[in-house]
Biopython code that builds the backbone (N, CA, C, O; Angstrom):
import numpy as np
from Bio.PDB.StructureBuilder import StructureBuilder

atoms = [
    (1, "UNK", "N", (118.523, 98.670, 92.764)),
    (1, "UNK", "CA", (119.124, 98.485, 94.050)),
    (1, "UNK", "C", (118.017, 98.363, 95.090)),
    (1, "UNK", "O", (117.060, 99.137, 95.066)),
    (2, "UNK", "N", (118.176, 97.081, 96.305)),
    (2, "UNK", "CA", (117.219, 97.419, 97.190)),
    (2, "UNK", "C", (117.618, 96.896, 98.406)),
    (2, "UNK", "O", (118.150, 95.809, 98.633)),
    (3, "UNK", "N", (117.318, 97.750, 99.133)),
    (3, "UNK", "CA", (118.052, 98.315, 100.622)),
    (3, "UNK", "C", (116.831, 97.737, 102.027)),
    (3, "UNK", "O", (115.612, 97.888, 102.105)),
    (4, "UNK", "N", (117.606, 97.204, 102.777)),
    (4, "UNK", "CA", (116.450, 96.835, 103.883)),
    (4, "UNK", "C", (117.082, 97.483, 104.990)),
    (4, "UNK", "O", (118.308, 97.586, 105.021)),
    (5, "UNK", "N", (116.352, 97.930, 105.903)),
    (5, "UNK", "CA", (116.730, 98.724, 106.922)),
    (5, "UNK", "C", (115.898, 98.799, 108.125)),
    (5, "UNK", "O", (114.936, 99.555, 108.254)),
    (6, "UNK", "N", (116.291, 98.040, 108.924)),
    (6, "UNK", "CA", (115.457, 97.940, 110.150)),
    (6, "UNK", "C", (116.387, 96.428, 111.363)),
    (6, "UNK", "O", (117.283, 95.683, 110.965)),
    (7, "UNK", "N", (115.914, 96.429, 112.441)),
    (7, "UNK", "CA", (116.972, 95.096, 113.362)),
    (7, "UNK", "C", (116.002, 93.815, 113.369)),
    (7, "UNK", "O", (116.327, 92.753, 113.898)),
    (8, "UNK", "N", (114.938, 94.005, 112.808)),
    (8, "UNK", "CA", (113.632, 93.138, 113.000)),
    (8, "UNK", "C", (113.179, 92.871, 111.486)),
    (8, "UNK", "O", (113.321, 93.422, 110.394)),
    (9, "UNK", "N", (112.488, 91.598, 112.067)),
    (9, "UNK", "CA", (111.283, 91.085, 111.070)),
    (9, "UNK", "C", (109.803, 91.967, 111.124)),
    (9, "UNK", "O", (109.071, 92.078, 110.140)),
    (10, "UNK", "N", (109.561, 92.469, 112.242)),
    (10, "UNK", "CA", (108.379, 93.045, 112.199)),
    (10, "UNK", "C", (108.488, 94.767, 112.077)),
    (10, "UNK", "O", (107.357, 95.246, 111.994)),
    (11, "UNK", "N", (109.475, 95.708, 112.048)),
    (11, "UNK", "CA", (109.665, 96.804, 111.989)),
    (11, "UNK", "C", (110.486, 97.656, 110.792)),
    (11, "UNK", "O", (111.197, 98.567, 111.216)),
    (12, "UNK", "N", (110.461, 97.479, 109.567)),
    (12, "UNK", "CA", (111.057, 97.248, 108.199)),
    (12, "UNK", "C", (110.843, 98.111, 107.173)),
    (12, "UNK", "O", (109.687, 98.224, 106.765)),
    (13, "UNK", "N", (111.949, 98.915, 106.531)),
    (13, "UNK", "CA", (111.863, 99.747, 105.565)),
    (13, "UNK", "C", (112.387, 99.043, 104.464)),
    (13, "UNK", "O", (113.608, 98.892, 104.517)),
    (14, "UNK", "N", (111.598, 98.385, 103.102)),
    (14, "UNK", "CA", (112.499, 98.546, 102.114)),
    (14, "UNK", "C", (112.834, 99.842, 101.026)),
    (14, "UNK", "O", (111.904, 100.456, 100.503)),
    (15, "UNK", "N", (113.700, 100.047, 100.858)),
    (15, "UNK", "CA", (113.844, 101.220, 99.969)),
    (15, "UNK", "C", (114.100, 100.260, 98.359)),
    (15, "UNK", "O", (114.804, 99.250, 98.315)),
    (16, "UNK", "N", (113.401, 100.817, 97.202)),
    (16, "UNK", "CA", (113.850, 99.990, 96.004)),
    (16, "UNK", "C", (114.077, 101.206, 95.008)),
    (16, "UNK", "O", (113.569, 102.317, 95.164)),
    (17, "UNK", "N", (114.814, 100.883, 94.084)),
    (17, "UNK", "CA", (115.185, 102.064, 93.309)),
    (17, "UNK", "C", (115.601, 101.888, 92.152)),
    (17, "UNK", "O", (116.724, 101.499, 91.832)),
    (18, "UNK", "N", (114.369, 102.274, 91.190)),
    (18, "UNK", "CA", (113.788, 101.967, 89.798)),
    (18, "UNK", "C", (114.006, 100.329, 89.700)),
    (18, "UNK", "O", (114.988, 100.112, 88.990)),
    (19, "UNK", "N", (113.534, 99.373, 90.081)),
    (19, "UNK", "CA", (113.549, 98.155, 90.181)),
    (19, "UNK", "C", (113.045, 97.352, 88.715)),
    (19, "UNK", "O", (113.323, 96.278, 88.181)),
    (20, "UNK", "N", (111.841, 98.912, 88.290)),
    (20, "UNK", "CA", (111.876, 98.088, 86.490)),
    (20, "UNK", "C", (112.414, 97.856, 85.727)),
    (20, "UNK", "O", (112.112, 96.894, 85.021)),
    (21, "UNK", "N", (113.727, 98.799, 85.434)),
    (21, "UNK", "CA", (114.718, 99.118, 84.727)),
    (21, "UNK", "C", (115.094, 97.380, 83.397)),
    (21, "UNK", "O", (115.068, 96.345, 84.063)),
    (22, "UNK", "N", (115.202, 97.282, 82.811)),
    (22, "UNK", "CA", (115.147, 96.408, 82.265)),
    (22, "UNK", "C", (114.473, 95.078, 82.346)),
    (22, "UNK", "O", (115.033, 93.986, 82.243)),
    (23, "UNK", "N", (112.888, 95.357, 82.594)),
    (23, "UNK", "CA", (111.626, 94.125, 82.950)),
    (23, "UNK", "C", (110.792, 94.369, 81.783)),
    (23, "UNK", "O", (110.730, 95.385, 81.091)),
    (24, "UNK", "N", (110.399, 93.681, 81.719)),
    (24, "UNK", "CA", (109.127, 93.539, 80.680)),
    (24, "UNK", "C", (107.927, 94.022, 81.551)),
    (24, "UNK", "O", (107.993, 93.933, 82.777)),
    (25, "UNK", "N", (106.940, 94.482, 80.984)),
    (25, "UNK", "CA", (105.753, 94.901, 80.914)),
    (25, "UNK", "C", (104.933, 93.492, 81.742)),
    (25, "UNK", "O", (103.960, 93.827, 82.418)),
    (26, "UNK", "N", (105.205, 92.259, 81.726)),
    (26, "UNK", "CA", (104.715, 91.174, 82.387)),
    (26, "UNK", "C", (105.658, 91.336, 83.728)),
    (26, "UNK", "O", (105.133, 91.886, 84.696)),
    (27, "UNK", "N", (106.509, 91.056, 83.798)),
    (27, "UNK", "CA", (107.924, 91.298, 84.558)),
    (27, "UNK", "C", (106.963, 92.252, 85.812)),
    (27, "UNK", "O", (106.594, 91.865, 86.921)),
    (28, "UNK", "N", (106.760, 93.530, 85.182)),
    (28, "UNK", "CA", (106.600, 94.901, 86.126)),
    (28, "UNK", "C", (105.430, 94.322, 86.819)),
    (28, "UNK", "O", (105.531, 94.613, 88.011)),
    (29, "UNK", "N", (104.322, 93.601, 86.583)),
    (29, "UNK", "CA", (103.355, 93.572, 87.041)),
    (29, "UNK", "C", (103.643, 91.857, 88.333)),
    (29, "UNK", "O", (102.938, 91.600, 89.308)),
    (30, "UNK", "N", (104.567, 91.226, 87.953)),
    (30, "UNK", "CA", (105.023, 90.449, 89.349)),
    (30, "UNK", "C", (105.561, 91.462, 90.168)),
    (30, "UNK", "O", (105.447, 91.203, 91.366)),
    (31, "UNK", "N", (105.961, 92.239, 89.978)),
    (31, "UNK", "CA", (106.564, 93.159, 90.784)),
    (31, "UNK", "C", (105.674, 94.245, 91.708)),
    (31, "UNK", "O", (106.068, 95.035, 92.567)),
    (32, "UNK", "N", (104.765, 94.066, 91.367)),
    (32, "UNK", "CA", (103.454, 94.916, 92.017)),
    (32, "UNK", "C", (102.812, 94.102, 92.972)),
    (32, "UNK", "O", (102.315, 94.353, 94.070)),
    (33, "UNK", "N", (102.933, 93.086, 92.318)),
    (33, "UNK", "CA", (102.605, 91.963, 92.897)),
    (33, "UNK", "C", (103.707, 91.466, 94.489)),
    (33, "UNK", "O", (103.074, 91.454, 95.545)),
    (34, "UNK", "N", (104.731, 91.219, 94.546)),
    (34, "UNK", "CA", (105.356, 91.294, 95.046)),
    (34, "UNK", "C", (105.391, 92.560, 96.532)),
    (34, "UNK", "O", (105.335, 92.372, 97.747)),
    (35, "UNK", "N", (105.529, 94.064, 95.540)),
    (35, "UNK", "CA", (105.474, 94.860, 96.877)),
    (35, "UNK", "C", (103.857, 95.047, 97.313)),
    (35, "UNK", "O", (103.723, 95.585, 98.412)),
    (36, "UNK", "N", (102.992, 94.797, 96.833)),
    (36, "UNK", "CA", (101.557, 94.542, 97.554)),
    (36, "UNK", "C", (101.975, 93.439, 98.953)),
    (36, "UNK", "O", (101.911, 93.495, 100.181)),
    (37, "UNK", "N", (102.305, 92.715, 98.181)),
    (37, "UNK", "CA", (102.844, 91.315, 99.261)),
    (37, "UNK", "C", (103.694, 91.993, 100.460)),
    (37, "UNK", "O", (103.253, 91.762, 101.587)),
    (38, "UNK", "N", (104.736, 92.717, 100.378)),
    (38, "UNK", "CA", (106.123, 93.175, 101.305)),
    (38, "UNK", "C", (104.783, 94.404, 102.142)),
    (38, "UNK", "O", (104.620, 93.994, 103.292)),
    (39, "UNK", "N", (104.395, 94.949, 102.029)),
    (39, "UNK", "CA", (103.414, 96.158, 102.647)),
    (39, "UNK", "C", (102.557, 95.266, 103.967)),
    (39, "UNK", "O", (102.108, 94.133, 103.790)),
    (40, "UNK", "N", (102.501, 95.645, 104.625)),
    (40, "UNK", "CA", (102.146, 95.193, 105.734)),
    (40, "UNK", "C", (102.282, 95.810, 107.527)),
    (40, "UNK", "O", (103.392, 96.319, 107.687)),
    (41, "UNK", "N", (101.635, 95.844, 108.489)),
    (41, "UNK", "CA", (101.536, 96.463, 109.781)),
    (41, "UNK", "C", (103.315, 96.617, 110.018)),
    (41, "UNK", "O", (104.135, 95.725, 110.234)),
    (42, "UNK", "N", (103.468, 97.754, 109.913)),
    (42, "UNK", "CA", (105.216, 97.797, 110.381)),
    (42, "UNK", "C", (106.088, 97.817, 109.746)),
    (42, "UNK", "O", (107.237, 97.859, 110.183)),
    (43, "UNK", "N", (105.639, 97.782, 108.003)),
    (43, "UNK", "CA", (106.770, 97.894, 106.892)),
    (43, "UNK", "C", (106.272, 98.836, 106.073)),
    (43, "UNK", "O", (105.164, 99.163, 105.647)),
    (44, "UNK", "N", (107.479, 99.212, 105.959)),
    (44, "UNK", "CA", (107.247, 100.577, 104.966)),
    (44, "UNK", "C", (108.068, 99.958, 103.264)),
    (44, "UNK", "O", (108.986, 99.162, 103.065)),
    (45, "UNK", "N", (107.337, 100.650, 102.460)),
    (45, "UNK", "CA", (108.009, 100.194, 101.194)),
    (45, "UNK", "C", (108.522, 101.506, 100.167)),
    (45, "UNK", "O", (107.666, 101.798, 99.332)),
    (46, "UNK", "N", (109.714, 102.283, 100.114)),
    (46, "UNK", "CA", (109.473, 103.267, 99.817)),
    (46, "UNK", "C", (110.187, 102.298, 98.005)),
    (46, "UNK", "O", (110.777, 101.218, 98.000)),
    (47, "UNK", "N", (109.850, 103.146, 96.757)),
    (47, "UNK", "CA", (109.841, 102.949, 95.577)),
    (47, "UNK", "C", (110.244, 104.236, 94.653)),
    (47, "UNK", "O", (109.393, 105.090, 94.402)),
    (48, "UNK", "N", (111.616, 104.338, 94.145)),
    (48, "UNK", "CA", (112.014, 105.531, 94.234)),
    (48, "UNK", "C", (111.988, 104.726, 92.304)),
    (48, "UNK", "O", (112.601, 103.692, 92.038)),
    (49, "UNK", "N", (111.117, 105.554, 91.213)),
    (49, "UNK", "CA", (110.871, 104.790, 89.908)),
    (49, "UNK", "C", (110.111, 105.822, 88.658)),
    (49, "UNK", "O", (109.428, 106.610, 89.312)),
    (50, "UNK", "N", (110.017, 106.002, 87.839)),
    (50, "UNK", "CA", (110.105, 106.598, 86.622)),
    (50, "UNK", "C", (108.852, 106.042, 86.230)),
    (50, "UNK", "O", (107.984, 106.914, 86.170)),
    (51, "UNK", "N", (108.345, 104.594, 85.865)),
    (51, "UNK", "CA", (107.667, 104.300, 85.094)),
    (51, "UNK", "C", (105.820, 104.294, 85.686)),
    (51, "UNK", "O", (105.133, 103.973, 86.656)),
    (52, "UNK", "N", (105.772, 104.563, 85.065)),
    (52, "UNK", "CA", (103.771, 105.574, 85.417)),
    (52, "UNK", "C", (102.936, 104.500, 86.208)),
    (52, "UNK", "O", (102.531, 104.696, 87.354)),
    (53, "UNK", "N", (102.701, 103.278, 85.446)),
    (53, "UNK", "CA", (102.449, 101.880, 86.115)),
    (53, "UNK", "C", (102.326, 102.022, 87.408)),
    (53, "UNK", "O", (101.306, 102.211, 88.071)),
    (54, "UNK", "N", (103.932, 101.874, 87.890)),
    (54, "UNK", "CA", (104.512, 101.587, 89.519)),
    (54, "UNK", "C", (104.405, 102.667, 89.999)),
    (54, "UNK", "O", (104.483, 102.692, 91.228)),
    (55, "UNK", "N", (104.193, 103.969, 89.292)),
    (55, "UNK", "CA", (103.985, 105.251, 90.290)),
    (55, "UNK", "C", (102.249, 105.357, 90.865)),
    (55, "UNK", "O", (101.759, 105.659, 91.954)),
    (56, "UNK", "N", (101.715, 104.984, 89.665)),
    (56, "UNK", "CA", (100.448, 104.673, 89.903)),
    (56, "UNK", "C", (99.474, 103.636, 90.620)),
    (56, "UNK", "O", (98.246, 103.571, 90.587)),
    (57, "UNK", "N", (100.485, 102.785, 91.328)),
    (57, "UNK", "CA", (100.040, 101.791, 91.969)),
    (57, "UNK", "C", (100.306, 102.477, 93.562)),
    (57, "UNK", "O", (99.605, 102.280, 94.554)),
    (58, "UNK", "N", (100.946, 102.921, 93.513)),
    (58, "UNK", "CA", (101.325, 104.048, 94.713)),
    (58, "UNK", "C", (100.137, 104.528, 95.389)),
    (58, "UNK", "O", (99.183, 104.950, 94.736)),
    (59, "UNK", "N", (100.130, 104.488, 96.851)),
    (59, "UNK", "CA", (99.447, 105.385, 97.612)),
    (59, "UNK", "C", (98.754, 106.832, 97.100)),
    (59, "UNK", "O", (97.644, 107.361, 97.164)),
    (60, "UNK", "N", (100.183, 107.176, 96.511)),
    (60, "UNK", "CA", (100.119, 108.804, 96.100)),
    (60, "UNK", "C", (98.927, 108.715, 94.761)),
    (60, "UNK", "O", (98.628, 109.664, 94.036)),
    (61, "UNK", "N", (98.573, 107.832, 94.707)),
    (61, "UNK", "CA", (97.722, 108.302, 93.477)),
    (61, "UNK", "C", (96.248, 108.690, 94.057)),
    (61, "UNK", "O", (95.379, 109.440, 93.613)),
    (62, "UNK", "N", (96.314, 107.882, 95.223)),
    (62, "UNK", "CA", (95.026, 108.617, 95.772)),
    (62, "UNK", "C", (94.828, 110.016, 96.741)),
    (62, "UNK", "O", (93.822, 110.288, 97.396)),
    (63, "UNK", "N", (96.192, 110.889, 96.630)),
    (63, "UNK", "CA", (96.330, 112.012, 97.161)),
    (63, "UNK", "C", (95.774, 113.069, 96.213)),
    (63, "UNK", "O", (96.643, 113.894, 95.933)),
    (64, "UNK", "N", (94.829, 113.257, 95.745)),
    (64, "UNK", "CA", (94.800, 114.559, 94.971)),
    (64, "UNK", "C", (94.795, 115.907, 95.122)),
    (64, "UNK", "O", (94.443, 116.896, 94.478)),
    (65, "UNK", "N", (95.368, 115.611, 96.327)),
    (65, "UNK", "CA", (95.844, 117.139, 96.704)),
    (65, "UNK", "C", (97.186, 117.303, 96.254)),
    (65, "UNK", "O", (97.924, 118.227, 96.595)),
    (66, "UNK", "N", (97.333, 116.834, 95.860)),
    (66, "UNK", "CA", (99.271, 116.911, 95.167)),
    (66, "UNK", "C", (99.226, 116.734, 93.758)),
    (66, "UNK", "O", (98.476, 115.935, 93.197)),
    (67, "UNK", "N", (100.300, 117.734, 93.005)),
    (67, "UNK", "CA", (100.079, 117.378, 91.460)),
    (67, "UNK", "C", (99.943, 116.465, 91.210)),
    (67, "UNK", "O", (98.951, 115.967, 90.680)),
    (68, "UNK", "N", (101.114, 115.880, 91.589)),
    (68, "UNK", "CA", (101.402, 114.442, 91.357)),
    (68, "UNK", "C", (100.609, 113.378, 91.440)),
    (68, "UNK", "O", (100.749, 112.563, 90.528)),
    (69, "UNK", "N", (99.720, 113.110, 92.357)),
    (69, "UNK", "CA", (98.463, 112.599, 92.989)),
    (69, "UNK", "C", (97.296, 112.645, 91.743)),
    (69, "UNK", "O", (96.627, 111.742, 91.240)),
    (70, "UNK", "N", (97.360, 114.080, 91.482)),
    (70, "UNK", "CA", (95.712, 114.534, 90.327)),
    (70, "UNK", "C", (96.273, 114.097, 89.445)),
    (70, "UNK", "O", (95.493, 113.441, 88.755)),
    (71, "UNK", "N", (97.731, 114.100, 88.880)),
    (71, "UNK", "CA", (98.007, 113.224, 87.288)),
    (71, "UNK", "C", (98.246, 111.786, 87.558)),
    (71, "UNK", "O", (98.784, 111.024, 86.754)),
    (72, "UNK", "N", (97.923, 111.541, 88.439)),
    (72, "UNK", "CA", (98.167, 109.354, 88.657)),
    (72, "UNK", "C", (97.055, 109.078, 88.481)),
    (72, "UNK", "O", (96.788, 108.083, 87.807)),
    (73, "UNK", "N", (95.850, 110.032, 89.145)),
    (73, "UNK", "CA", (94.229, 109.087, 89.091)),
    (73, "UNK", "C", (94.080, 109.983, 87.870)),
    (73, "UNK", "O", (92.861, 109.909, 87.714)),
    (74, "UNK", "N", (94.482, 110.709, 86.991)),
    (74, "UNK", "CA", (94.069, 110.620, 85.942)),
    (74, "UNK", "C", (94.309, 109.508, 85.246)),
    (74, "UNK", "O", (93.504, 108.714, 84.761)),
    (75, "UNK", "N", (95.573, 109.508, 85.230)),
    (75, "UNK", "CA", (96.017, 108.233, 84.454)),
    (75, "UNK", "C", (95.474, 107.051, 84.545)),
    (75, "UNK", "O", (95.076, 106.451, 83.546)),
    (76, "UNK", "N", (95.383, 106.518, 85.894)),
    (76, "UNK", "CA", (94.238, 105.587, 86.271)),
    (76, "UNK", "C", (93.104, 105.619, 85.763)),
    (76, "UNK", "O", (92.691, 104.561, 85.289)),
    (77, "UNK", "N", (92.197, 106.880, 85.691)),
    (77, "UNK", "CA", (91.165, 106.640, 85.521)),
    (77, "UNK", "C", (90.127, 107.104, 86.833)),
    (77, "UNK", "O", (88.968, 106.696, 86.910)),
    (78, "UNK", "N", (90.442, 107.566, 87.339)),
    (78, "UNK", "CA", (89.797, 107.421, 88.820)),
    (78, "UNK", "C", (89.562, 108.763, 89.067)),
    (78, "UNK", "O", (89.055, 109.116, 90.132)),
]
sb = StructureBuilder()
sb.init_structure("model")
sb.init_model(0)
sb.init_chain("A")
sb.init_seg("    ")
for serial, (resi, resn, name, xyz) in enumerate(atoms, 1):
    if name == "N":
        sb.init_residue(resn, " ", resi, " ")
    sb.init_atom(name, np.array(xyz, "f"), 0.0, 1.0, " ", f" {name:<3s}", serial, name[0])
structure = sb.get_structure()
């Protein structure tokens, strides 16, 4: 499901929610592709998702002050 929420082109929340759910492994990675693209001065992209990939492409992976954060750049690598 994905939800847009805002009266403007320039002031914009999308909300998406588990959007991988039946994609392929090629599939997931247009899709990264994609919300890299939607991110921008004034849009927010929130990604509500399960699979490690898309969690890890996340902001939050560079928080390591949060569990969650220290097990993404592990996973990464980073």
């Amino acid at each position: 499901m994905i939800r847009h929420l805002g009266s403007s082109l320039t002031d914009v929340t999308y909300v998406f929610d588990e959007p991988t759910t039946g994609l392929h492994l090629a599939d997931v990675e247009q899709l990264l592709g994609l919300l890299d693209r939607l991110v921008n001065p004034g849009t927010s992209v929130i990604v509500i998702e399960h699979h490690q990939a898309v969690m890890a492409h996340a902001d939050l992976a560079t928080a390591r002050c949060t569990l969650t954060g220290e097990y993404l750049a592990a996973y990464v690598g980073t």
